[in-house]
C-alpha positions as CSV (number, residue, x, y, z in Angstrom):
1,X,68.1,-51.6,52.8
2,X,68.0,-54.4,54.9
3,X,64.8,-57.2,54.9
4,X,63.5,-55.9,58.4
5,X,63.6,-52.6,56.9
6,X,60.3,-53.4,54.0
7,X,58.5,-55.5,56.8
8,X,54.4,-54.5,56.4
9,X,53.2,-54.0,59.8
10,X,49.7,-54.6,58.2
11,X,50.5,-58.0,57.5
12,X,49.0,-60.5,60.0
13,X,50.2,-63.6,61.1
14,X,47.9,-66.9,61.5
15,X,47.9,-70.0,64.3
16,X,47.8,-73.6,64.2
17,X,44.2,-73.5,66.0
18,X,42.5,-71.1,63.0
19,X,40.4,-72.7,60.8
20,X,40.8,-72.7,57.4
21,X,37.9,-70.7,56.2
22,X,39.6,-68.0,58.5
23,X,43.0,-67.9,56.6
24,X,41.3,-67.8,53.5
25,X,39.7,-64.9,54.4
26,X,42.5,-63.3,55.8
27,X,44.4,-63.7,52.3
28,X,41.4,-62.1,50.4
29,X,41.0,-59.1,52.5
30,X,44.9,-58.6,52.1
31,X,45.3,-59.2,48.6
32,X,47.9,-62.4,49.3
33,X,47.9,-65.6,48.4
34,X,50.4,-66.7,51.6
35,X,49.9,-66.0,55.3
36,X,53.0,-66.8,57.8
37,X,51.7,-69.4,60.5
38,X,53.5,-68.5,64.2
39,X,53.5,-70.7,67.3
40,X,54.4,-69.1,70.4
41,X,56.6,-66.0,68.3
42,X,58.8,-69.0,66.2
43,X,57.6,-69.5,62.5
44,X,56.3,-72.5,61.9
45,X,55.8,-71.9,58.0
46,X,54.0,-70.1,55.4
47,X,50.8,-71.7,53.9
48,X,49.3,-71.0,50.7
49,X,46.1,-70.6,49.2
50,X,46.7,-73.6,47.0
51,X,47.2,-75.7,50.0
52,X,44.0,-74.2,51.4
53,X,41.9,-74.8,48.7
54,X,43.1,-78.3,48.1
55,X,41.4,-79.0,51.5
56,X,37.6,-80.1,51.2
57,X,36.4,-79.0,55.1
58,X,37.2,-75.1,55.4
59,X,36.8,-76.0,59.4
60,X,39.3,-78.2,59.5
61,X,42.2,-76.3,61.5
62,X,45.5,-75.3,60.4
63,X,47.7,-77.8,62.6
64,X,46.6,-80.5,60.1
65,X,48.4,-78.7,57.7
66,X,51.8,-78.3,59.2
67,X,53.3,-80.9,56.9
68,X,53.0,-78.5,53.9
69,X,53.8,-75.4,55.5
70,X,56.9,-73.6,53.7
71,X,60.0,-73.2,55.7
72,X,60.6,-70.1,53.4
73,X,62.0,-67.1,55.1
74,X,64.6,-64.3,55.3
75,X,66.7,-63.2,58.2
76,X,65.9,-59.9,59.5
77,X,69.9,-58.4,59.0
78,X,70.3,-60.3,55.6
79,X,70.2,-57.4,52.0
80,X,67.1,-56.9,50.7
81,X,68.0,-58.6,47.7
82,X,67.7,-62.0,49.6
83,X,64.3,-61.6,49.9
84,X,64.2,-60.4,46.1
85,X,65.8,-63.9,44.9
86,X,63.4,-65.9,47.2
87,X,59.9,-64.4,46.5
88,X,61.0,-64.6,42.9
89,X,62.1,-67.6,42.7
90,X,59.3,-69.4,45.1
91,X,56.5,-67.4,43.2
92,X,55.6,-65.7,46.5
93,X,53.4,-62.6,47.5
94,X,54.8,-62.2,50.6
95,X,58.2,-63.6,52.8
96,X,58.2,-64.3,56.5
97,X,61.4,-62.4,58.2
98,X,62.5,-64.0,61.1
99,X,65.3,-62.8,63.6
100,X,68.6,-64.8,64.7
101,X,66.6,-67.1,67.3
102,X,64.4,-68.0,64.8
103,X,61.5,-65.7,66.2
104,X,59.0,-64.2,64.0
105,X,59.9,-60.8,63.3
106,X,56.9,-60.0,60.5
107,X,56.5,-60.2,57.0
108,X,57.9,-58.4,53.6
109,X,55.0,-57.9,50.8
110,X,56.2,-58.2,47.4
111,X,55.1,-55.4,46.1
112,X,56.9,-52.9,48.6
113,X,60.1,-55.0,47.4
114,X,59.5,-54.3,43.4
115,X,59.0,-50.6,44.4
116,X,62.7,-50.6,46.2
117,X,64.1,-52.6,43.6
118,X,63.0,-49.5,41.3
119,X,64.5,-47.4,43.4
120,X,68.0,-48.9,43.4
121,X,67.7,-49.5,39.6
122,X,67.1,-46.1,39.3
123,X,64.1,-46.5,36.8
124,X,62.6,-43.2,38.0
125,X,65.3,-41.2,36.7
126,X,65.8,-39.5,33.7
127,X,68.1,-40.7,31.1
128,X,69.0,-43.3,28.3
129,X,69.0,-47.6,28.6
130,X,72.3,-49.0,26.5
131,X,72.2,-53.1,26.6
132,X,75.3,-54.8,25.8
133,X,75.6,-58.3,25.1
134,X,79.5,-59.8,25.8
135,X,81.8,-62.9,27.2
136,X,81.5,-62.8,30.8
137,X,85.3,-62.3,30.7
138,X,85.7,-59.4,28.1
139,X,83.3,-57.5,31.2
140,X,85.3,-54.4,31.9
141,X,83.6,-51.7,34.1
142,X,86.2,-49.5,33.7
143,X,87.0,-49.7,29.9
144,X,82.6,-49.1,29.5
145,X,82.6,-46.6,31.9
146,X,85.6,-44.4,29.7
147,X,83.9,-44.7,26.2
148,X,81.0,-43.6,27.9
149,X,82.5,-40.5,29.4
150,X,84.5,-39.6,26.5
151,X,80.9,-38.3,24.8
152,X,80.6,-36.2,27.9
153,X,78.1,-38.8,29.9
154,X,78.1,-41.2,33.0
155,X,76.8,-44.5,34.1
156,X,74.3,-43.6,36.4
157,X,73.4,-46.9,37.3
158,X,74.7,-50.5,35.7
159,X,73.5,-54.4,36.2
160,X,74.5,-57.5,34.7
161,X,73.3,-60.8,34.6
162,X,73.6,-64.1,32.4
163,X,70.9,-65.3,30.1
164,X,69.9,-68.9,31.7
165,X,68.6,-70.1,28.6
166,X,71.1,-68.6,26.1
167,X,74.1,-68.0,28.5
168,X,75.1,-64.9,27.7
169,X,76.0,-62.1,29.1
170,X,74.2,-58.5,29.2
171,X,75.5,-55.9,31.1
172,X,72.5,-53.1,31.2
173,X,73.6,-49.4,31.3
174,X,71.8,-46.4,32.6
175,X,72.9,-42.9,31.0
176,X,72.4,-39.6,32.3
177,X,71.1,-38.3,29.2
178,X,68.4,-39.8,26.9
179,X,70.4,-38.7,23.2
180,X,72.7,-41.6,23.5
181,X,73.0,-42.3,19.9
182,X,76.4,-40.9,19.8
183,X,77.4,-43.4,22.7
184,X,75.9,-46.1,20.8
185,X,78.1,-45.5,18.0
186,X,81.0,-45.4,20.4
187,X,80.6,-48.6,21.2
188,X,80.2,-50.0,18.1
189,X,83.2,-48.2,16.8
190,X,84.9,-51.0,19.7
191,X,83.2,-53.8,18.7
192,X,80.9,-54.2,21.2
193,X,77.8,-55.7,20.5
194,X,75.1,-53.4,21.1
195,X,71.9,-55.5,21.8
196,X,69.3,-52.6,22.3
197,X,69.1,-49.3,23.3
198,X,66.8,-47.0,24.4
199,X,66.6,-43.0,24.1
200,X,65.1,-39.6,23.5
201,X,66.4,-40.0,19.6
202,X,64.4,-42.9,19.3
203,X,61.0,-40.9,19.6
204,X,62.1,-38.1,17.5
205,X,63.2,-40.8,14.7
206,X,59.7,-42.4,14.9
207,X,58.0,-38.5,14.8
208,X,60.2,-37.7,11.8
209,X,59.2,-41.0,10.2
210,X,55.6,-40.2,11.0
211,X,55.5,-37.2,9.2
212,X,57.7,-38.2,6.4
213,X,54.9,-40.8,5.3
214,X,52.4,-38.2,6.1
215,X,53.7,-35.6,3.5
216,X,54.4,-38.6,1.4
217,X,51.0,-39.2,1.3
218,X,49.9,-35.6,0.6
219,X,51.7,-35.2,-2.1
220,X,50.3,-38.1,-4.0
């Protein structure tokens, strides 16, 4: 799961002597809206179509440009997750990789990195979604991994991360079975706050609802 690993060999790169008009093009038939610039295999940056578009001759060639090339880019042996914080954080549809001399080494697309991201979240996979909301010091994996087990379940997968605006803390569970509602309870019977939860129970409430109103209204 490394960066080099998710690198698009469709991806191409561009040069300080293409025009303008040419990169542009490029980005359309790709679908990106960034293109890595190389001179002689070293990344000189990566433009963007706002920076293209801002210019008034589409002939003009991309060397006059350097100035507002991004130095953005990932090293080839750092965790995919690097690339994650960048991309996201830059508002990027692409990232240039580059080795440990600096060389271009090709670029990651955003999109193959949601996919892995998925994958490592495990959203594919069956189950139920428990949210907590805590201190960041009451954070015990191994207290909320018992109360989970004791209603014969297991984490299958679990994240955390801190609110920027609010602050707080949410530690995000994944269950290996979607009736969680006893789990739920579990947790409230400890005081944790329960901030939403998702599961199979949730559907069958909403059906039983449904057809409560339904013969409700029949009978009227």
């Amino acid at each position: 799961m490394l960066n080099r690993d998710f690198i698009s060999a469709a991806i191409p790169s561009l040069h300080l002597n293409d025009p303008v008009a040419q990169a542009l093009d490029l980005m359309a038939d790709f679908h990106v809206k960034h293109l890595p610039v190389v001179v002689e295999d070293k990344l000189a940056g990566l433009v963007s179509e706002d920076d293209l578009l801002n210019v008034e001759n589409d002939e003009v060639l991309l060397s006059s440009l350097l100035p507002v090339f991004s130095k953005i880019a990932v090293h080839a042996a750092g965790f995919f997750y690097e690339a994650v914080q960048m991309v996201n954080e830059n508002g990027l549809t692409l990232i240039p990789v580059i080795g440990v001399d600096q060389e271009y080494v090709g670029a990651i697309i955003t999109t193959d990195l949601l996919k892995q991201l998925g994958r490592v979240a495990g959203v594919s996979e069956l189950g139920g979604i428990i949210v907590l909301e805590m201190e960041k010091v009451s954070f015990a994996f191994t207290e909320i991994s018992k109360l989970v087990e004791t209603n014969d379940a297991q984490i299958i997968q679990l994240n955390t991360f801190t609110d920027a605006a609010s602050g707080n803390f949410f530690v995000v569970l994944r269950i290996n079975k979607a009736e969680i509602s006893d789990i739920v309870a579990t947790f409230q019977r400890y005081e944790y706050q329960v901030k939403y939860y998702f599961g199979e129970e949730l559907y069958e409430n909403e059906l039983r609802n449904n057809y409560d109103h339904l013969m409700n209204y029949l009978n009227i």
